[in-house]
N, C-alpha and C positions, 0 to 999 in steps of 0.2 A: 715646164714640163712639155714634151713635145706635143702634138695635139693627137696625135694617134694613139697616142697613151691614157687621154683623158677617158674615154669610156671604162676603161680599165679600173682607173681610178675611183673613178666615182662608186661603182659597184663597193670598192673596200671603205670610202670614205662615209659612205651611206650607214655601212654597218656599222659602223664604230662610232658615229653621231649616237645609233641607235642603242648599242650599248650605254653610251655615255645619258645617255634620257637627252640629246641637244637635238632641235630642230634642224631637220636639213630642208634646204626648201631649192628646188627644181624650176626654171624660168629658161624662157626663149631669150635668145644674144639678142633679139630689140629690146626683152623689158630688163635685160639684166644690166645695157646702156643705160637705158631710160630711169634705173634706180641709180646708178653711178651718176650720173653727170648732177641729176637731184641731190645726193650727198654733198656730191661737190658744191655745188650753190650753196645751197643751208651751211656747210661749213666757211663758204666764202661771205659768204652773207654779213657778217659784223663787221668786213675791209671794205664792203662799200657802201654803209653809212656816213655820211661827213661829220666829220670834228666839229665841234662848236668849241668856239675859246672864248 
């Protein structure tokens, strides 16, 4: 989505979380990196274990 459009967005997506009873949760583009790149790791996390044979 374009990014001028996002404010827009968010207003309708907000509601409709809020209908739905889902959490919507609001963060600054450093802590919304800063939760991503940590997914990422914890998901990448069991490929850099070493094998034992």
């Amino acid at each position: 989505m374009p990014s001028p459009h996002l404010r827009r967005a968010q207003i309708i997506v907000r509601g409709y979380c809020q209908e739905l009873g889902v959490g919507y949760l609001e963060t600054s583009l450093a802590d919304s990196y800063r939760k991503t790149l940590a997914s990422l790791h914890a998901a990448g996390a069991p490929l850099r274990t070493p094998e034992t044979t």
